[in-house]
C-alpha positions in Angstrom: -60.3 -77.6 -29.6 -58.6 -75.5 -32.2 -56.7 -72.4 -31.8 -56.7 -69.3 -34.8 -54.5 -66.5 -34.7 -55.6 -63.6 -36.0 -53.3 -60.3 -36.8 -54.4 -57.3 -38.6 -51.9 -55.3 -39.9 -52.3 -52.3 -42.6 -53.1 -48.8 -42.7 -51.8 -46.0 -45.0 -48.2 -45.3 -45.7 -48.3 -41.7 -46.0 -44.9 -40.7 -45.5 -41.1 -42.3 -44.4 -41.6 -42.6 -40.9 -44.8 -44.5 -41.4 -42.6 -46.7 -43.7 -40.2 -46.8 -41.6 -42.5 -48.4 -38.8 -44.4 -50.6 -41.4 -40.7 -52.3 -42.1 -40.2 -52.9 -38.2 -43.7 -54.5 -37.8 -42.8 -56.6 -40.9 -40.6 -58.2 -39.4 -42.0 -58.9 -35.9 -45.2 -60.1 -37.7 -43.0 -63.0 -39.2 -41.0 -63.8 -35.6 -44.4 -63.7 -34.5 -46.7 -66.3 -36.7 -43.4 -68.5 -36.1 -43.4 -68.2 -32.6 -47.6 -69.1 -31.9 -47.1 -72.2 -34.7 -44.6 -72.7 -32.3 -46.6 -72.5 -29.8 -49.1 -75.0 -30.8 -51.9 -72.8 -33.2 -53.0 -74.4 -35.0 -53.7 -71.9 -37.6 -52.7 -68.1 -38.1 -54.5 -65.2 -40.5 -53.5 -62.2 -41.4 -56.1 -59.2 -42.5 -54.2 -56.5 -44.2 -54.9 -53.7 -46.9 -51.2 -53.9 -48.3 -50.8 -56.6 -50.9 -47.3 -57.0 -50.5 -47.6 -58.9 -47.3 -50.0 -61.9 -49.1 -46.7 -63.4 -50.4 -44.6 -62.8 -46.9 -48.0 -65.1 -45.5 -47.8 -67.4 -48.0 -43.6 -67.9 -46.4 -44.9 -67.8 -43.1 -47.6 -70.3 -43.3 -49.9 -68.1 -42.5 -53.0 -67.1 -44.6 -53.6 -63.6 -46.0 -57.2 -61.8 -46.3 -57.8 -58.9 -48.0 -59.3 -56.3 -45.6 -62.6 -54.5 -46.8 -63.0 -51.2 -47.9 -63.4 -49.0 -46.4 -62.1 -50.5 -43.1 -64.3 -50.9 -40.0 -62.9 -53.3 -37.6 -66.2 -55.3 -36.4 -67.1 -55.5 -39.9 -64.0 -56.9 -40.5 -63.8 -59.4 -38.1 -66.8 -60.8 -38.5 -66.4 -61.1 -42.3 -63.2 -62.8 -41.1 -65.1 -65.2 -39.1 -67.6 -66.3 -41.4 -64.7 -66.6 -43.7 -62.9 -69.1 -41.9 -65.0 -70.5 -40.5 -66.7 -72.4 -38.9 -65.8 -72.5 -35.6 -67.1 -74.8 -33.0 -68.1 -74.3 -29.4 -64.5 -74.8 -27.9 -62.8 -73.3 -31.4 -60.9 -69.9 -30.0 -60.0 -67.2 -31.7 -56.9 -65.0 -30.5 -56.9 -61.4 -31.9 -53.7 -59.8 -32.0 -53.3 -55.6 -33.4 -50.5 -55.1 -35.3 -47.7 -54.3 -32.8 -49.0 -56.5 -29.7 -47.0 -59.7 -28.5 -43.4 -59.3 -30.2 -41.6 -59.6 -26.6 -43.5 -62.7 -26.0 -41.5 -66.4 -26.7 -42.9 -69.3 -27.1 -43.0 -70.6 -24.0 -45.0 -67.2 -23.0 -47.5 -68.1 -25.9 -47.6 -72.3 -24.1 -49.0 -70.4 -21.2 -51.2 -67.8 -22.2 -53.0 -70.5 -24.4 -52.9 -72.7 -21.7 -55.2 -70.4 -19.8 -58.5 -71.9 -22.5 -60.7 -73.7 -20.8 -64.7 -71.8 -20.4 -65.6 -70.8 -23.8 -67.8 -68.2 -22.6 -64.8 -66.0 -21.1 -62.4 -63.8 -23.2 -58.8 -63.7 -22.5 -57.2 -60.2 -22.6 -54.4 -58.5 -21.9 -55.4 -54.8 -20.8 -59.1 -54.6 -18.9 -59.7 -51.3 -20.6 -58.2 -51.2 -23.9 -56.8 -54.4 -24.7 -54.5 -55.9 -28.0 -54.7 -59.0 -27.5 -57.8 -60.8 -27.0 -58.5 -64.6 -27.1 -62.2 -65.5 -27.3 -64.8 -68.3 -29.0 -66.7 -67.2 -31.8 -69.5 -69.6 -31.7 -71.2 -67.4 -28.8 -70.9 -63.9 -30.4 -74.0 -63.1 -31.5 -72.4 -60.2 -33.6 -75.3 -57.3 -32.9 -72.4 -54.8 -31.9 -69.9 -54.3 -34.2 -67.1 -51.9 -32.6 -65.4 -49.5 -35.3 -62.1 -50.3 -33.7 -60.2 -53.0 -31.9 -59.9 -51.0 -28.4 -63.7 -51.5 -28.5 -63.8 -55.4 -29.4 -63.9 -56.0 -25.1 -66.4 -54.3 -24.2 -68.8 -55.6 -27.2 -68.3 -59.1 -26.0 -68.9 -58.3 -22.4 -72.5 -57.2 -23.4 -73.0 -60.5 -25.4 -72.4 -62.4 -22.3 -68.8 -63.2 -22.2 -66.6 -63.1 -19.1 -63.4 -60.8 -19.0 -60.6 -62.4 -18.0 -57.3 -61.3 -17.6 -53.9 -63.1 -18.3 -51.1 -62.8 -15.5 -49.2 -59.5 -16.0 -46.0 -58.6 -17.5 -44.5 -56.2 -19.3 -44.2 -58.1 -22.4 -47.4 -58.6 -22.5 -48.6 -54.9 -22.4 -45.7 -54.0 -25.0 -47.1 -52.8 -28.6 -44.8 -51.8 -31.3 -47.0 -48.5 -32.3 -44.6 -45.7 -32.3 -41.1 -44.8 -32.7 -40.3 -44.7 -29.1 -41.6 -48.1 -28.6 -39.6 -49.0 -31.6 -36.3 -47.3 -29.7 -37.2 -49.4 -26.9 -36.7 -52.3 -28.4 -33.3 -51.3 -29.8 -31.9 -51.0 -26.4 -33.5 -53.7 -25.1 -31.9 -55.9 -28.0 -28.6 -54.7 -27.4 -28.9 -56.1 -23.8 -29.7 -59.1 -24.9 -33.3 -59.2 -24.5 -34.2 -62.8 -25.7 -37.0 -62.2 -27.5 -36.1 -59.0 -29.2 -32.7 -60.3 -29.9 -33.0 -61.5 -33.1 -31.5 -60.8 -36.3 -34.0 -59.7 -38.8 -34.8 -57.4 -36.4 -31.8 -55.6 -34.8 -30.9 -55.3 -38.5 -34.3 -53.0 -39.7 -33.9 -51.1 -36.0 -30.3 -50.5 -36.8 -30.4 -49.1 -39.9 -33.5 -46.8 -38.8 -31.1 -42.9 -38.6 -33.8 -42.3 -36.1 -33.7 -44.9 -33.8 -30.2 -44.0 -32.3 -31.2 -40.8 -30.3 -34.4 -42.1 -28.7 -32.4 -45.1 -28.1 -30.5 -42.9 -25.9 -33.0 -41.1 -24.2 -34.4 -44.6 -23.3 -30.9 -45.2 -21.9 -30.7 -42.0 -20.0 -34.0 -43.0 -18.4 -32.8 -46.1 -17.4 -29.9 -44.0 -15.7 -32.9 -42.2 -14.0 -34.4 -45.2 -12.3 -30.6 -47.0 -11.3 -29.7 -44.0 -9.5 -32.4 -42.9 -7.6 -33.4 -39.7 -10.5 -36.9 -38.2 -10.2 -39.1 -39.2 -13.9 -42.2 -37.9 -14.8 -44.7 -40.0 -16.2 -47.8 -38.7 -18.2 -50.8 -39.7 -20.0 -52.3 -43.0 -19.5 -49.9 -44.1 -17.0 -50.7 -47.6 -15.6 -50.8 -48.1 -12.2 -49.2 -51.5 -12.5 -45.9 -50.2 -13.9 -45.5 -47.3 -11.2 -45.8 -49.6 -8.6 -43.1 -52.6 -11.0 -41.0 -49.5 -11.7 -41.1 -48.8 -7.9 -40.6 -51.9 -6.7 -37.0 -52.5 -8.1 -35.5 -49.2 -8.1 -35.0 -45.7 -6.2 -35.8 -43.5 -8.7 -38.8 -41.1 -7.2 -41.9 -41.1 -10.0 -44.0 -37.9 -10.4 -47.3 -39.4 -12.3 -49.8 -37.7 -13.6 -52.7 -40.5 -14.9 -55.7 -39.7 -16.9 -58.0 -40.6 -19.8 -56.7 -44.4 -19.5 -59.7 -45.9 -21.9 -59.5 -42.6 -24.2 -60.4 -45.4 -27.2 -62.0 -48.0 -25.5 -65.0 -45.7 -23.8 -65.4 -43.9 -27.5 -64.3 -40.8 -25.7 -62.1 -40.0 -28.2 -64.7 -41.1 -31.1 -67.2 -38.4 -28.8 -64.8 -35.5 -28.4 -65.3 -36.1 -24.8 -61.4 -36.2 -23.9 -60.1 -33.5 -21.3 -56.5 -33.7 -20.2 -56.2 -31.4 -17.0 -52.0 -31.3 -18.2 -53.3 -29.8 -21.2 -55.3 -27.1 -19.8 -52.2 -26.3 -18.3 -49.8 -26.3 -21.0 -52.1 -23.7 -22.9 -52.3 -21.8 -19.9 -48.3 -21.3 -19.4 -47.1 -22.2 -22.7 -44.3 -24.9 -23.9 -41.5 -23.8 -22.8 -43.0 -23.1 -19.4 -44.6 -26.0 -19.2 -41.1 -28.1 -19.5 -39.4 -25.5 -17.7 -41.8 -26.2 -14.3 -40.9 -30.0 -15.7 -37.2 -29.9 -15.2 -37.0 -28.0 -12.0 -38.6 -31.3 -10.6 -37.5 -34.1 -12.7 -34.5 -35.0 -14.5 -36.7 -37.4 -17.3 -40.3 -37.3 -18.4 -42.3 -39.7 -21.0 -45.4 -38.5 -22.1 -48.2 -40.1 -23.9 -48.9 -37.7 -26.2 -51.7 -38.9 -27.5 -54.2 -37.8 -24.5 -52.9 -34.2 -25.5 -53.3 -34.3 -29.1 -57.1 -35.7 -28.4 -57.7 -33.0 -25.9 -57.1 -30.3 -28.0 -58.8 -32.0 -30.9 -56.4 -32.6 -33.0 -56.5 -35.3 -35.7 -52.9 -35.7 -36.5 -52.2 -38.3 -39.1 -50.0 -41.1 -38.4 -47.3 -39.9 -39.9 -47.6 -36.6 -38.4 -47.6 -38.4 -35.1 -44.4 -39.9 -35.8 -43.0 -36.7 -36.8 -43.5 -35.1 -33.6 -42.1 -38.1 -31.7 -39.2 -37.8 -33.3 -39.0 -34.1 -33.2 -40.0 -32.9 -37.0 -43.1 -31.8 -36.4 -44.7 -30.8 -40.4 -45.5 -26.7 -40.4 -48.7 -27.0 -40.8 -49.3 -28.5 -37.4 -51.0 -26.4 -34.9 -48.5 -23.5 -33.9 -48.8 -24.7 -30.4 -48.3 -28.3 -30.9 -44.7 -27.6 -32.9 -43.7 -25.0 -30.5 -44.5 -28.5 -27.6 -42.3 -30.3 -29.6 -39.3 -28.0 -30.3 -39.5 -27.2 -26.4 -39.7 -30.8 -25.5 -35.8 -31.1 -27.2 -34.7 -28.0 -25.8 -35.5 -28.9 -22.6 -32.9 -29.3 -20.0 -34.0 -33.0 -19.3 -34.3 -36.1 -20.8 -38.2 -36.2 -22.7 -39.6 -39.0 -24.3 -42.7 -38.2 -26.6 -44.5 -41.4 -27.5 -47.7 -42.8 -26.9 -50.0 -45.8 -24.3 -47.1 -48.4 -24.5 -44.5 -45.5 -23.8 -45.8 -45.4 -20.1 -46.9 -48.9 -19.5 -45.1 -51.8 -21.0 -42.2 -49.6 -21.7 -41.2 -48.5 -18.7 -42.1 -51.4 -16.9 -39.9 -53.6 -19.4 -37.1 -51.4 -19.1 -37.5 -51.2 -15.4 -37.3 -55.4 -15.2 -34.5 -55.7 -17.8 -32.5 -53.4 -16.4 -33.3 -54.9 -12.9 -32.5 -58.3 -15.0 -28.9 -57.0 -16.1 -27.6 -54.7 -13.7 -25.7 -55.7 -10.1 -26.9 -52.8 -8.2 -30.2 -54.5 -7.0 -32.5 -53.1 -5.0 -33.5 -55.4 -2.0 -37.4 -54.7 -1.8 -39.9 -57.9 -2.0 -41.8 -57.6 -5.5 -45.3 -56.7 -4.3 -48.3 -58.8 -5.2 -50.7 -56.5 -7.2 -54.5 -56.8 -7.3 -55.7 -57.1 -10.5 -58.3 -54.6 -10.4 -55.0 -52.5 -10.8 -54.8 -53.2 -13.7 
């Protein structure tokens, strides 16, 4: 048996905050390949449109394939495939997006690879909309090609393969894919988070002028859940980290859960995404809508990305990051910059971001925080049913 580890990292640059977020995943793409050689792959690849990483692979010991063009992910992998190929029976293949694993060590890689044993079952790490995915290549038969990676599960579960999932934990689910995931981090490494706590990388974070503020609001949140605060989570909250998040501390969650699978289910692809929060932001407005907000919560993260596809707007990525940060461009929808000016004017601590924001995030900084802090909560750590999940 041989193990390939695949990334694909790329996508335009259009502006400094996409730089800005190209630089962190840089650098967690190296710790990465380092950690799964590690590990005990045997190989790792990289797919990527930006030629300036083919010599960083060549360092790493990775190889470097130029993606196609234009880019369709199914397309891609299976030219990838065929490429390195070929790949036996009991040959896997672990598929990572861009962001996905950096809070994993190498001991967490011994044991999700130690999971390999049926060839006909794929590994994953979310049962909806998963970035990382270990399968064997030898049994896709390659009739369904998905355009993007959130659709790679499904496609192999109609070609026969089995889902199955890894054991939870908020490492796991945590995916460098915005600036408040990338704020996360930064607080997480200055508390000595072992896997985040490393030098190439508190360096880019650090000298990042906007990582500092959401690092604080990450902080403030934290204060939230020590000392018993009301938060508000919404967008495609998981039900896993509510009940993590509730399990170690006495902070009371207001959730509001919906269009989990957005990607995956090609709702978004379909225009077939309705957010019931975003019916009622247009009904009352912005600065309504956080007003309501902080007369029952002193915090709220929001997953921005279930509004933004409700109301049909195709924001770039760099105009994504812009708004999480708080600088939304003018030519933006009126009502999507007056969201985000409210959402720093508001008197409470808002987090704008997107999936990882209200899963792995707050789980992570729920457990590290549990992890540091003396003012433990004495509750048993319930035993979750994966269909959770």
């Amino acid at each position: 048996m041989t193990i390939t580890a695949l990334f694909f990292e790329g996508g335009p640059l259009a502006g400094p905050l996409s730089r800005d977020m190209a630089r962190i995943r840089e650098v967690a793409l190296g710790l990465r390949v380092q950690r799964l050689a590690a590990a005990g792959v045997h190989r790792v690849a990289i797919v990527s449109d930006r030629e300036d990483l083919r010599r960083q692979a060549w360092r790493w010991g990775a190889s470097f394939h130029a993606s196609l063009s234009p880019f369709h992910f199914g397309r891609q992998l299976a030219a990838f495939i065929e490429e390195a190929g070929p790949f036996g029976p009991e040959d896997w293949l672990v598929y990572l997006g861009g962001g996905a694993g950096i809070g994993l060590r190498v001991p967490d890689w011994e044991a999700l690879l130690g999971h390999f044993a049926d060839p006909r079952e794929v590994w994953v790490n979310n049962p909806q909309s998963p970035d990382l995915l270990a399968f064997c290549p030898y049994y896709w038969e390659k009739e369904e090609l998905p355009s993007t990676d959130n659709g790679l599960l499904y496609a192999l579960m109609r070609g026969g393969y089995r889902r199955r999932l890894w054991p939870n934990t908020p490492a796991l689910n945590f995916d460098v894919d915005t600036p408040a995931d990338a704020a996360l981090m930064a607080l997480l490494a200055s508390w000595g988070q072992e896997a985040l706590d490393r030098p190439p990388l508190v360096e880019v974070l650090e000298s990042l002028p906007w990582v500092p503020p959401l690092k604080e609001r990450w902080r403030q949140v934290g204060h939230l859940l020590s000392t018993g605060g009301e938060l508000i989570l919404l967008g495609r909250v998981s039900p896993v980290a509510v009940l993590e998040v509730n399990a170690r501390w006495p902070a009371r969650l207001r959730v509001f859960s919906e269009e989990r699978g957005m990607k995956a289910l090609g709702r978004v692809e379909r225009g077939e995404v309705r957010s019931l929060m975003g019916d009622y932001l247009r009904a009352v407005g912005p600065q309504t809508f956080f007003a309501r907000m902080a007369e029952v919560a002193q915090g709220a993260i929001l997953d921005t990305r279930v509004l933004q596809a409700h109301f049909r707007w195709s924001l770039t990525e760099e105009e994504r990051f812009a708004s999480d940060v708080g600088r939304p461009p003018e030519h933006l929808p009126l009502l999507w910059r007056e969201f985000v000016r409210a959402s720093q004017e508001a008197p409470m601590t808002v987090l704008l971001g997107g999936h990882t924001a209200v899963y792995g995030g707050i789980w992570w900084l729920a457990e590290e925080l549990y992890r540091l802090t003396d003012r433990k909560i004495a509750v048993q750590k319930p035993k979750l049913g994966r269909n959770l999940e």
